[in-house]
PyMOL Python script that loads the backbone (N, CA, C, O; Angstrom):
from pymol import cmd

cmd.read_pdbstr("""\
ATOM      1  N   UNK A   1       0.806  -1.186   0.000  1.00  0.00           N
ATOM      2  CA  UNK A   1       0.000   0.000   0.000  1.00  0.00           C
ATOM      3  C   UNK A   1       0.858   1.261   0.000  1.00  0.00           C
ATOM      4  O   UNK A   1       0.579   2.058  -0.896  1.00  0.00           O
ATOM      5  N   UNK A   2       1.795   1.582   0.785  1.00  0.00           N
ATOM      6  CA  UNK A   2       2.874   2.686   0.807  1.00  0.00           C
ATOM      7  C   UNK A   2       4.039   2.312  -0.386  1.00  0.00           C
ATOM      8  O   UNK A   2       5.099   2.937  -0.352  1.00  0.00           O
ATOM      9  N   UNK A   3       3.845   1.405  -1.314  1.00  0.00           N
ATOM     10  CA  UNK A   3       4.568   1.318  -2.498  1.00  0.00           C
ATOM     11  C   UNK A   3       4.009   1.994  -3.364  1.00  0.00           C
ATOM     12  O   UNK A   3       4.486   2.922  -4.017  1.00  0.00           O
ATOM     13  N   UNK A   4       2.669   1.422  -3.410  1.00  0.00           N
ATOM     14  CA  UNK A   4       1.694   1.920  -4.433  1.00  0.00           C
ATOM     15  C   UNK A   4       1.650   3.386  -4.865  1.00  0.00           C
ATOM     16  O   UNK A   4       1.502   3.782  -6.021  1.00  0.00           O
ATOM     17  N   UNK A   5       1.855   4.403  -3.369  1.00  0.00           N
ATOM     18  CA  UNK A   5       0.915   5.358  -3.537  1.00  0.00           C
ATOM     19  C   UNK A   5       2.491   6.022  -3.397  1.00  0.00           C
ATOM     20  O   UNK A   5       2.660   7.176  -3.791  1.00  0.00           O
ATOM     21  N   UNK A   6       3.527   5.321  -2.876  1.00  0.00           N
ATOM     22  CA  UNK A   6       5.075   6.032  -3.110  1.00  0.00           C
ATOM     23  C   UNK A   6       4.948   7.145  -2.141  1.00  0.00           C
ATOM     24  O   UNK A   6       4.918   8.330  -2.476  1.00  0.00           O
ATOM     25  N   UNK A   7       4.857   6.612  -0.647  1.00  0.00           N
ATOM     26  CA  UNK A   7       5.232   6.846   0.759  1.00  0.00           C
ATOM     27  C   UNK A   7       5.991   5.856   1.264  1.00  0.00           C
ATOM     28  O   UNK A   7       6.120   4.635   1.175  1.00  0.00           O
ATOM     29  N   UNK A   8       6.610   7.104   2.019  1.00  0.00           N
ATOM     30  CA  UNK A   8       7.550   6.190   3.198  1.00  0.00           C
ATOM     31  C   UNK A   8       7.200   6.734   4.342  1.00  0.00           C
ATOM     32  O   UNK A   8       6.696   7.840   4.539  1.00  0.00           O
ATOM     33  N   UNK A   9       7.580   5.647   5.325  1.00  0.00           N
ATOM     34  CA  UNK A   9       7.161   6.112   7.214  1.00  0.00           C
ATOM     35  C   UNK A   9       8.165   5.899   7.952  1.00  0.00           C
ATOM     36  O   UNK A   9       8.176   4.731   8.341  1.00  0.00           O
ATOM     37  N   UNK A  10       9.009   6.503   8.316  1.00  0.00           N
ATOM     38  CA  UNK A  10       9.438   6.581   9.468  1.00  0.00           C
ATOM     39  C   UNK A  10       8.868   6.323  10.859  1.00  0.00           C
ATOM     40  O   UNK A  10       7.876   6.941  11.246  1.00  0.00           O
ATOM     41  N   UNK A  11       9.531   5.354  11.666  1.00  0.00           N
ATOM     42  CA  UNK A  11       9.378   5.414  13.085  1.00  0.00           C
ATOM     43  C   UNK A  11      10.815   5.402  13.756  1.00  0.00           C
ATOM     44  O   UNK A  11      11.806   4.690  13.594  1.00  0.00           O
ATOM     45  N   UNK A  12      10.464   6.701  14.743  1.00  0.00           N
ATOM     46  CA  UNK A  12      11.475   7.292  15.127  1.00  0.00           C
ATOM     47  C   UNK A  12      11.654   6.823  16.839  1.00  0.00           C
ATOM     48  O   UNK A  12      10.699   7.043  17.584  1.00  0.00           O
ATOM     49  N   UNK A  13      12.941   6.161  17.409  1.00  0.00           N
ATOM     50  CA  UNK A  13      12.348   5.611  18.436  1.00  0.00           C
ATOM     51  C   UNK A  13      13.618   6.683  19.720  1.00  0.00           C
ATOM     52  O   UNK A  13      14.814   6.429  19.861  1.00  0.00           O
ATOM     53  N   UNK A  14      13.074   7.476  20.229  1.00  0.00           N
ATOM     54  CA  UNK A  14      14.058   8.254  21.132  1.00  0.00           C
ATOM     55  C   UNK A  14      13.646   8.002  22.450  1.00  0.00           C
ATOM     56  O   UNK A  14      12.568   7.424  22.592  1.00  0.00           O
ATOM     57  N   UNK A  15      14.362   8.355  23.545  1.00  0.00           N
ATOM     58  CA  UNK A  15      13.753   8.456  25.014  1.00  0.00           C
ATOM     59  C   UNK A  15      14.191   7.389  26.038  1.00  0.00           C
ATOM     60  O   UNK A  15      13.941   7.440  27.242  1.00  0.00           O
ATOM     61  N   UNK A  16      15.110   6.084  25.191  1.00  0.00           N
ATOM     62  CA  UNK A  16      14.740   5.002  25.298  1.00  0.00           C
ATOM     63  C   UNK A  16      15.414   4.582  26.719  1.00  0.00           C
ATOM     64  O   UNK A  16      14.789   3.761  27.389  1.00  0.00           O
ATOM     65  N   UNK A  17      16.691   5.106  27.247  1.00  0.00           N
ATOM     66  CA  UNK A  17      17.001   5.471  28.225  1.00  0.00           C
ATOM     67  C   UNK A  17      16.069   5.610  29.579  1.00  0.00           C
ATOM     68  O   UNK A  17      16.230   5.010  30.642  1.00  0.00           O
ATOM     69  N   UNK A  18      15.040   6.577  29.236  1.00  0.00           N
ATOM     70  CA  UNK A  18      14.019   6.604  30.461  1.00  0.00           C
ATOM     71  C   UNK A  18      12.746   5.355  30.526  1.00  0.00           C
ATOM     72  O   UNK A  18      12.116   5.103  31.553  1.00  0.00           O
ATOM     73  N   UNK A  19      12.553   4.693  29.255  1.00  0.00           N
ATOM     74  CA  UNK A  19      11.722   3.780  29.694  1.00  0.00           C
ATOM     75  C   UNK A  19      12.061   2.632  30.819  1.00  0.00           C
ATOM     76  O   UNK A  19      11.160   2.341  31.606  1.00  0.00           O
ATOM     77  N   UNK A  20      13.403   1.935  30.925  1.00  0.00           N
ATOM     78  CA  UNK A  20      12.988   1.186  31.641  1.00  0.00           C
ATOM     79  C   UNK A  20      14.327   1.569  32.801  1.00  0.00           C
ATOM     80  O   UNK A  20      15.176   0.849  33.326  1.00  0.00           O
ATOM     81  N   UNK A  21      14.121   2.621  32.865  1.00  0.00           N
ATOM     82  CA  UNK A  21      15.290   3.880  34.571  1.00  0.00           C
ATOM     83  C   UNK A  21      15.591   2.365  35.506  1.00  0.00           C
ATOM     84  O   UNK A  21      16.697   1.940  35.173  1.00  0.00           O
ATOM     85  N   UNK A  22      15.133   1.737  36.233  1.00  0.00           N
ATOM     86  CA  UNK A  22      14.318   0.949  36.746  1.00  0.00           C
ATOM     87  C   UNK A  22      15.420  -0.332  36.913  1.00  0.00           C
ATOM     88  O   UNK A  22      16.231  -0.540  37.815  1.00  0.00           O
ATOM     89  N   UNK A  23      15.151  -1.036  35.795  1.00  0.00           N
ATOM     90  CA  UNK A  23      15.604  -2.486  35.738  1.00  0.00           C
ATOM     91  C   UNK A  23      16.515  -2.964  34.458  1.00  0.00           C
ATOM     92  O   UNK A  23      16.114  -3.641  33.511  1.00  0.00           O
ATOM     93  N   UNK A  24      17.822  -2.454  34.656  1.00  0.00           N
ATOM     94  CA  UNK A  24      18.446  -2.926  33.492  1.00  0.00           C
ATOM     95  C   UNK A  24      18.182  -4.093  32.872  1.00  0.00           C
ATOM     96  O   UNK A  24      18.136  -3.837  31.669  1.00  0.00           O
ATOM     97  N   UNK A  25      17.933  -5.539  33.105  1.00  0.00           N
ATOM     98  CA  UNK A  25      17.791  -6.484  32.428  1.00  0.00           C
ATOM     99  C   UNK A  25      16.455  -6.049  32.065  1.00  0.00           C
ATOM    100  O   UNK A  25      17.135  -5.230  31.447  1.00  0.00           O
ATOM    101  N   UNK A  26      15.297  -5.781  31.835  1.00  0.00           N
ATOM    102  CA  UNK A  26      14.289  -5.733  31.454  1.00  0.00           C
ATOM    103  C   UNK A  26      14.813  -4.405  30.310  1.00  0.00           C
ATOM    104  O   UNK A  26      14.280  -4.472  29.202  1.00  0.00           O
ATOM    105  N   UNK A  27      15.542  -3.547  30.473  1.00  0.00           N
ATOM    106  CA  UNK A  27      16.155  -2.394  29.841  1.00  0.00           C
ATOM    107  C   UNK A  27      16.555  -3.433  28.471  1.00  0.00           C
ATOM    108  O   UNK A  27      16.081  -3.492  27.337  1.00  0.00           O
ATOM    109  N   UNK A  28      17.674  -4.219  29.171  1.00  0.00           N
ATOM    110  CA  UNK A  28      18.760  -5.050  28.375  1.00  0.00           C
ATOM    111  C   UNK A  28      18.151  -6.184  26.853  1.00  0.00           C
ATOM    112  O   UNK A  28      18.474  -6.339  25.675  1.00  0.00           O
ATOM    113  N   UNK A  29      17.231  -6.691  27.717  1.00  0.00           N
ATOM    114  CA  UNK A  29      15.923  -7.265  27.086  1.00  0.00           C
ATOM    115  C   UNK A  29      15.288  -6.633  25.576  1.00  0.00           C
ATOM    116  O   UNK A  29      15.397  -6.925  24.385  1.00  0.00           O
ATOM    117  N   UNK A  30      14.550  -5.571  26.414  1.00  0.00           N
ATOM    118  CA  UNK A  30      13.573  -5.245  25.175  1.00  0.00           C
ATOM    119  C   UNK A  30      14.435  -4.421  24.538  1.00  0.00           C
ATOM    120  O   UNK A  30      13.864  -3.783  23.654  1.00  0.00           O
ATOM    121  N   UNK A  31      15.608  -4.183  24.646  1.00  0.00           N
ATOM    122  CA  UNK A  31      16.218  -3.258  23.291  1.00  0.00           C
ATOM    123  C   UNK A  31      16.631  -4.505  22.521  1.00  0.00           C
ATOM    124  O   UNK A  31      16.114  -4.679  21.417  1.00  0.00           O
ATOM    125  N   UNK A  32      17.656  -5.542  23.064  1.00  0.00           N
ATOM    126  CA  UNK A  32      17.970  -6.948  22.096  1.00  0.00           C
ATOM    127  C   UNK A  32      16.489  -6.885  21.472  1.00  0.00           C
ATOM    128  O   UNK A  32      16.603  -7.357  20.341  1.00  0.00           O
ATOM    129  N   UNK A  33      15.668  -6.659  21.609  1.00  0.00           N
ATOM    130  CA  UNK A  33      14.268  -7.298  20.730  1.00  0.00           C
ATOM    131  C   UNK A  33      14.009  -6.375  19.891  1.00  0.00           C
ATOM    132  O   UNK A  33      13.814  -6.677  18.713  1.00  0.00           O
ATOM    133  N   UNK A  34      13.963  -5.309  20.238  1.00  0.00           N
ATOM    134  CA  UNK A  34      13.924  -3.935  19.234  1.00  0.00           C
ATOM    135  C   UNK A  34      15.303  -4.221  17.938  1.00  0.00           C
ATOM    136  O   UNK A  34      15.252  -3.938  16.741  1.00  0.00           O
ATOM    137  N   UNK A  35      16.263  -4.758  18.584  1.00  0.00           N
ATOM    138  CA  UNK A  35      17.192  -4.592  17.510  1.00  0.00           C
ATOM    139  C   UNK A  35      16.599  -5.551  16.424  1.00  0.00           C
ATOM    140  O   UNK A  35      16.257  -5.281  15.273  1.00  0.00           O
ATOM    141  N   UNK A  36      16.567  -6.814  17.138  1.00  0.00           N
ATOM    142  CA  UNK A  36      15.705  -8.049  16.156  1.00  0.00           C
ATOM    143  C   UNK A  36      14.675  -7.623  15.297  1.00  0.00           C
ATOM    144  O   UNK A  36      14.474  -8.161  14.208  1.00  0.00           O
ATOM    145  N   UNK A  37      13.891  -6.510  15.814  1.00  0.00           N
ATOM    146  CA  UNK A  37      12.793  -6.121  15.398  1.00  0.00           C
ATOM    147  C   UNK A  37      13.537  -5.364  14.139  1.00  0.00           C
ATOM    148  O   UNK A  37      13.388  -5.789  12.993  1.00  0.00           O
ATOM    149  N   UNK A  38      14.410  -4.129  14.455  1.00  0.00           N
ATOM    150  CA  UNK A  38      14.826  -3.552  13.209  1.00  0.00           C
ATOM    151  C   UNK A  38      15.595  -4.484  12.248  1.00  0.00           C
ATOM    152  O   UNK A  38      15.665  -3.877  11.179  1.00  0.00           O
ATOM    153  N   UNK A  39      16.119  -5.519  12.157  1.00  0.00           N
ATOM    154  CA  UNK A  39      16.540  -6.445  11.428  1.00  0.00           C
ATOM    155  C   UNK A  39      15.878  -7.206  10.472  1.00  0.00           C
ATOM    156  O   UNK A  39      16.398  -7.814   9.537  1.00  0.00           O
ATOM    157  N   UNK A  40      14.306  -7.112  10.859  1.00  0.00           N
ATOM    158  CA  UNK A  40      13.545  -7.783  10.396  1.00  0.00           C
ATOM    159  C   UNK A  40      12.527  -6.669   9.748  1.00  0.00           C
ATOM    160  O   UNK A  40      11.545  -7.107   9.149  1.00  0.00           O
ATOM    161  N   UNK A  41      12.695  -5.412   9.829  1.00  0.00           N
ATOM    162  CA  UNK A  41      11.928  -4.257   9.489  1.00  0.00           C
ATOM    163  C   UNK A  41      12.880  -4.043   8.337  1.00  0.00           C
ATOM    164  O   UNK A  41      12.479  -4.267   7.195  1.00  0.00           O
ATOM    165  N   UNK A  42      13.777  -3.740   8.495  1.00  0.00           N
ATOM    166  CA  UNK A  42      14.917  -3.071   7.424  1.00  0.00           C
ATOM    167  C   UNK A  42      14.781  -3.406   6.064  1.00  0.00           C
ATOM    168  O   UNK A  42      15.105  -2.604   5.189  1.00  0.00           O
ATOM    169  N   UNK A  43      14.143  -4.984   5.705  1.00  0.00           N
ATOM    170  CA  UNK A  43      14.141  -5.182   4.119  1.00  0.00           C
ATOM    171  C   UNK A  43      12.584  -4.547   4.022  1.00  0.00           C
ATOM    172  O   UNK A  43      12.059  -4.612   2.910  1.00  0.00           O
ATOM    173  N   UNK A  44      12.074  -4.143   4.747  1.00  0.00           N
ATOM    174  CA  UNK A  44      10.550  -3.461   3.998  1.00  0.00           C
ATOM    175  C   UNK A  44      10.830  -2.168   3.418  1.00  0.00           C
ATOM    176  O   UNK A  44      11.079  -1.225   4.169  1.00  0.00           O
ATOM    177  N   UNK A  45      10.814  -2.000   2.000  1.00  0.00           N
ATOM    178  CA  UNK A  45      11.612  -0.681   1.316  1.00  0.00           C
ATOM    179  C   UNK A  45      10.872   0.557   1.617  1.00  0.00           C
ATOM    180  O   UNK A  45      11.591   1.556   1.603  1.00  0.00           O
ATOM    181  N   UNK A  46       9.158   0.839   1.988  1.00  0.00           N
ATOM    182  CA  UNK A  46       8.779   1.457   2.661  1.00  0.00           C
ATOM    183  C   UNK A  46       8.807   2.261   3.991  1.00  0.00           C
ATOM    184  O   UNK A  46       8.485   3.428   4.219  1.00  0.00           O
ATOM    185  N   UNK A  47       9.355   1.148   4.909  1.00  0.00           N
ATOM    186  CA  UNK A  47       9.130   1.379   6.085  1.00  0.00           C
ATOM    187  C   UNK A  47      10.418   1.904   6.552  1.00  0.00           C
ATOM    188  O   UNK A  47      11.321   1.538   5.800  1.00  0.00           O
ATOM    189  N   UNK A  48      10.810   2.611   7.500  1.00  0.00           N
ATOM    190  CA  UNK A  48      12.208   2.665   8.133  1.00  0.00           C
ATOM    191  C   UNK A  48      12.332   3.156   9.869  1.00  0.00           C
ATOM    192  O   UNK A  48      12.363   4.277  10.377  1.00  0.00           O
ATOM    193  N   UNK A  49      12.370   2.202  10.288  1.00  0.00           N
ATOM    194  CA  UNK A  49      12.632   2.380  11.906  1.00  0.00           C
ATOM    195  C   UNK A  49      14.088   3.267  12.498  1.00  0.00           C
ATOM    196  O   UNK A  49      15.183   2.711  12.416  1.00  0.00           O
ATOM    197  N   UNK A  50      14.021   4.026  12.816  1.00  0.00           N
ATOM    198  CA  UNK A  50      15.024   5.039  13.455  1.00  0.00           C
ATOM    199  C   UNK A  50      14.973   4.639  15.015  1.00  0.00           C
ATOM    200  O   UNK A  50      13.905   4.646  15.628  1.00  0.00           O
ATOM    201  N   UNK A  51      16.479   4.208  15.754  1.00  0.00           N
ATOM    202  CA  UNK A  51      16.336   3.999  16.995  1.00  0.00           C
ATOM    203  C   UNK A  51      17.748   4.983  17.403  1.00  0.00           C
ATOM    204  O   UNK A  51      18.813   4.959  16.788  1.00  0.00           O
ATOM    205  N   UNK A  52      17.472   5.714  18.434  1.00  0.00           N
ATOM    206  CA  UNK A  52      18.355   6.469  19.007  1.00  0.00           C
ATOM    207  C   UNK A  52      18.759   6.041  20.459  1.00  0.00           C
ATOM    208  O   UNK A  52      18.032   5.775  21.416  1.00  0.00           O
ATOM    209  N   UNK A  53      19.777   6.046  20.380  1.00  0.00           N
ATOM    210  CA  UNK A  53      20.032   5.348  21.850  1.00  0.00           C
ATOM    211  C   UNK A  53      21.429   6.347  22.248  1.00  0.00           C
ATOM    212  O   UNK A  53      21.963   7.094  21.428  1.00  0.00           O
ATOM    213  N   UNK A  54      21.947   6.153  23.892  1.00  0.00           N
ATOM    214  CA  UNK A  54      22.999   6.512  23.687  1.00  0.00           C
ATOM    215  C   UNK A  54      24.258   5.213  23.920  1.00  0.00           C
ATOM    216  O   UNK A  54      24.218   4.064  24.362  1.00  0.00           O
ATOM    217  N   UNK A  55      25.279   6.054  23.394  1.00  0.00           N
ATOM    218  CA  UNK A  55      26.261   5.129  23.365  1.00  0.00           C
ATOM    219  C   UNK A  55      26.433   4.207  24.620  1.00  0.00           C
ATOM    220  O   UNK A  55      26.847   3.077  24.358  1.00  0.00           O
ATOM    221  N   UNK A  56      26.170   4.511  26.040  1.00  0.00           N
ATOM    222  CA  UNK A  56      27.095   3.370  26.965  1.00  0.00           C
ATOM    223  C   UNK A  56      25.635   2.335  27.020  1.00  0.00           C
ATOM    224  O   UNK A  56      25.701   1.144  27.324  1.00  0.00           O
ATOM    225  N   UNK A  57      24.446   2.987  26.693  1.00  0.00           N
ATOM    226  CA  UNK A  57      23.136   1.745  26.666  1.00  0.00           C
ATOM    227  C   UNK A  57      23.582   0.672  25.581  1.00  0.00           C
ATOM    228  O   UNK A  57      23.442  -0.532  25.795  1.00  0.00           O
ATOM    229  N   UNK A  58      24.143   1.186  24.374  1.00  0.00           N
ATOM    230  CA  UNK A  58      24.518   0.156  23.454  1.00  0.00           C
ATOM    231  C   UNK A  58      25.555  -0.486  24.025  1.00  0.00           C
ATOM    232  O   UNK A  58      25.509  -1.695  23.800  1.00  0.00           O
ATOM    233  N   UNK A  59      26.503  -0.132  24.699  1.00  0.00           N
ATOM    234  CA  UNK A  59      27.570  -0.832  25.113  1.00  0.00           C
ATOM    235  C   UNK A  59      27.046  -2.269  25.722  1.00  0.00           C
ATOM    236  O   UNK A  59      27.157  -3.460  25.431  1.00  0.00           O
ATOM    237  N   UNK A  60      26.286  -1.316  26.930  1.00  0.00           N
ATOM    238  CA  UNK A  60      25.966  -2.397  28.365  1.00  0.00           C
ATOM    239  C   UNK A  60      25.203  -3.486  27.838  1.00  0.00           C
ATOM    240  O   UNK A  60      25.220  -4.597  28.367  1.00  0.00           O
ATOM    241  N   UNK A  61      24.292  -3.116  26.450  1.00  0.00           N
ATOM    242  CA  UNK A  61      23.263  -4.414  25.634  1.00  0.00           C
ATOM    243  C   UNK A  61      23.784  -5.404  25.042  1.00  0.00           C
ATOM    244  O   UNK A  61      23.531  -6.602  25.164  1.00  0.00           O
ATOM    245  N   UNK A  62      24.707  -4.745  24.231  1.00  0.00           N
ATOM    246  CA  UNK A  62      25.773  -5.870  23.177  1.00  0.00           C
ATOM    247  C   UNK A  62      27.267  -6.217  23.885  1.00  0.00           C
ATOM    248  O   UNK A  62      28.036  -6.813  23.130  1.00  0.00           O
ATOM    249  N   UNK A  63      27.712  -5.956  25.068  1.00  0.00           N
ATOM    250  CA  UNK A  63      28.153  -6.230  25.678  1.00  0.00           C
ATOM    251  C   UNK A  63      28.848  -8.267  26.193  1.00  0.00           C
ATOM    252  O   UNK A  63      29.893  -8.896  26.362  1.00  0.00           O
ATOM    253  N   UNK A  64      27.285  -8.450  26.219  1.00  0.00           N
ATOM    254  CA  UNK A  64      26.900 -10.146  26.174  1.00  0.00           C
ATOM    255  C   UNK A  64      26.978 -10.167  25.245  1.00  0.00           C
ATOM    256  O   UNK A  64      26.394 -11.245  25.131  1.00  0.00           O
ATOM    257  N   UNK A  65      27.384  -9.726  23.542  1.00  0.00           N
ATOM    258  CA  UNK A  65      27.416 -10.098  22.584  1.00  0.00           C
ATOM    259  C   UNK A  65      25.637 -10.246  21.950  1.00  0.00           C
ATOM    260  O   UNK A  65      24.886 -10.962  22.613  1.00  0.00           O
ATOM    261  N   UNK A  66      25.392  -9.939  21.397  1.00  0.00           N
ATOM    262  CA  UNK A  66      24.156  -9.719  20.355  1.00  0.00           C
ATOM    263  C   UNK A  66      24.128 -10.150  18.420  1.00  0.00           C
ATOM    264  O   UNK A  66      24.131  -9.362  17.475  1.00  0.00           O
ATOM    265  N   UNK A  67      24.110 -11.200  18.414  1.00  0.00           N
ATOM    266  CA  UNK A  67      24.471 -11.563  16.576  1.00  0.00           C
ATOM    267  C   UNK A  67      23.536  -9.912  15.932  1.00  0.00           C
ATOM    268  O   UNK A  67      24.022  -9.153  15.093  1.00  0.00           O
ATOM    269  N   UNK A  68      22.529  -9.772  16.428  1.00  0.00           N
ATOM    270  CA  UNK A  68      21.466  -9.327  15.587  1.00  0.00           C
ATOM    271  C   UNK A  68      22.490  -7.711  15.389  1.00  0.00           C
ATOM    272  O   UNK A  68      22.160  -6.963  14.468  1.00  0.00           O
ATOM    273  N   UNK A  69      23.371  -7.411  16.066  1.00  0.00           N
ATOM    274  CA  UNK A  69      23.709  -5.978  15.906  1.00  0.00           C
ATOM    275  C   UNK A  69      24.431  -5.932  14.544  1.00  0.00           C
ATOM    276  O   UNK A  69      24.218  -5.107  13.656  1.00  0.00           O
ATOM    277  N   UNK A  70      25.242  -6.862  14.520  1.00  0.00           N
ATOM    278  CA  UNK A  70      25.707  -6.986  12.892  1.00  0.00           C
ATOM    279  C   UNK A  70      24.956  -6.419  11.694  1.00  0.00           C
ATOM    280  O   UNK A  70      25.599  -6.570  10.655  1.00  0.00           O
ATOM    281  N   UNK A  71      23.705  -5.772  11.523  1.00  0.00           N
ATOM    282  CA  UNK A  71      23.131  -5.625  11.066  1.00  0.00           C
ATOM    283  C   UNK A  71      22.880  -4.076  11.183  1.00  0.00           C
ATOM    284  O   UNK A  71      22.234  -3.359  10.420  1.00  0.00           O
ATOM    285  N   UNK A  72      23.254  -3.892  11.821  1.00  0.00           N
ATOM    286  CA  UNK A  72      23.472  -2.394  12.051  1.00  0.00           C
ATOM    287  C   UNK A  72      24.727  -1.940  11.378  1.00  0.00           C
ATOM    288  O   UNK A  72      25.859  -2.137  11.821  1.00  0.00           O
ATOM    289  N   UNK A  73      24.335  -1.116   9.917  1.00  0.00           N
ATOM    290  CA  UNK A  73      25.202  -0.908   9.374  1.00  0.00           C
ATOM    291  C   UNK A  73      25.417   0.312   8.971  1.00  0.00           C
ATOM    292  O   UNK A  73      26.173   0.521   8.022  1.00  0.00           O
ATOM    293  N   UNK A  74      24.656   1.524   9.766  1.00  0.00           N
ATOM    294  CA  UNK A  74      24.652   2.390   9.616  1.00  0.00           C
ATOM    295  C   UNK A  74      24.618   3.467  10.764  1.00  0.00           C
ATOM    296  O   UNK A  74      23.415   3.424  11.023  1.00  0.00           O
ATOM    297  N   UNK A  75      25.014   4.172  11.411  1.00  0.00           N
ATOM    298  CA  UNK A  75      24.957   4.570  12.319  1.00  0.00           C
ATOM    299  C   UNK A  75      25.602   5.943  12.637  1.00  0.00           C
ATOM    300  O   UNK A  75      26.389   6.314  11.767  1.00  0.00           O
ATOM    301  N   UNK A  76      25.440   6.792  13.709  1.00  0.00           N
ATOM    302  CA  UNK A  76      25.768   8.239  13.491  1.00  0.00           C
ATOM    303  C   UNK A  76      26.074   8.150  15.393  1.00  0.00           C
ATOM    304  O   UNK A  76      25.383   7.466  16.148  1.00  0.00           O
ATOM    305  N   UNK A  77      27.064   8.875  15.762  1.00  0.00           N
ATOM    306  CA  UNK A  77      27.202   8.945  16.999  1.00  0.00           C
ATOM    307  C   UNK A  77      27.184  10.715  17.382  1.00  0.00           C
ATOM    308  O   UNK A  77      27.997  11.572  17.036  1.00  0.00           O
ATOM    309  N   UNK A  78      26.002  10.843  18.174  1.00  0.00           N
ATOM    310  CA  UNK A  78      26.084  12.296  17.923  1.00  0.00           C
ATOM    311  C   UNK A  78      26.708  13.075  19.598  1.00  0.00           C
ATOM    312  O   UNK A  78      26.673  12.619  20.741  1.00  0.00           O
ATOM    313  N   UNK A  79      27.085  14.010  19.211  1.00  0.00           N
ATOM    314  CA  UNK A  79      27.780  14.670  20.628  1.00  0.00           C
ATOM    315  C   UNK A  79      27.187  15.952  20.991  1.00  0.00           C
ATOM    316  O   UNK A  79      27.581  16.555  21.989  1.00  0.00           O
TER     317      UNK A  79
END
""", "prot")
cmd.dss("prot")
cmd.show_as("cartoon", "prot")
cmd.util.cbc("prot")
cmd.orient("prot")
């Protein structure tokens, strides 16, 4: 349907830091799944998921090692 009519959507994912303040493994968790998630979003030529994170959250996630980050092949580190 967004081929057809020749749109694209962005989802832009910021903040992500304050969702889970709380409980790092539950933190640690649903971002590994978000990444999976953008891995599996990325071949839809329509769609494009934007996730902003900061750098030591990515550290502390892929840290344990994460296959799915490999896939992240694009990225901007902003200061």
């Amino acid at each position: 349907m967004l081929e057809e009519k020749k749109l694209a959507v962005w989802v832009l994912l910021d903040r992500l830091d304050v969702a889970f303040v709380e409980n790092h493994e539950l933190e640690a968790n649903a971002l590994r799944a978000l990444v999976r998630a953008y891995a599996d979003i990325r071949n839809l030529g329509h769609l494009s998921l934007k996730i902003f994170l900061r750098e030591d959250i990515w550290k502390r996630i892929t840290e344990q090692g994460l296959r799915e980050a490999s896939h992240i092949v694009r990225y901007v580190i902003l200061d």
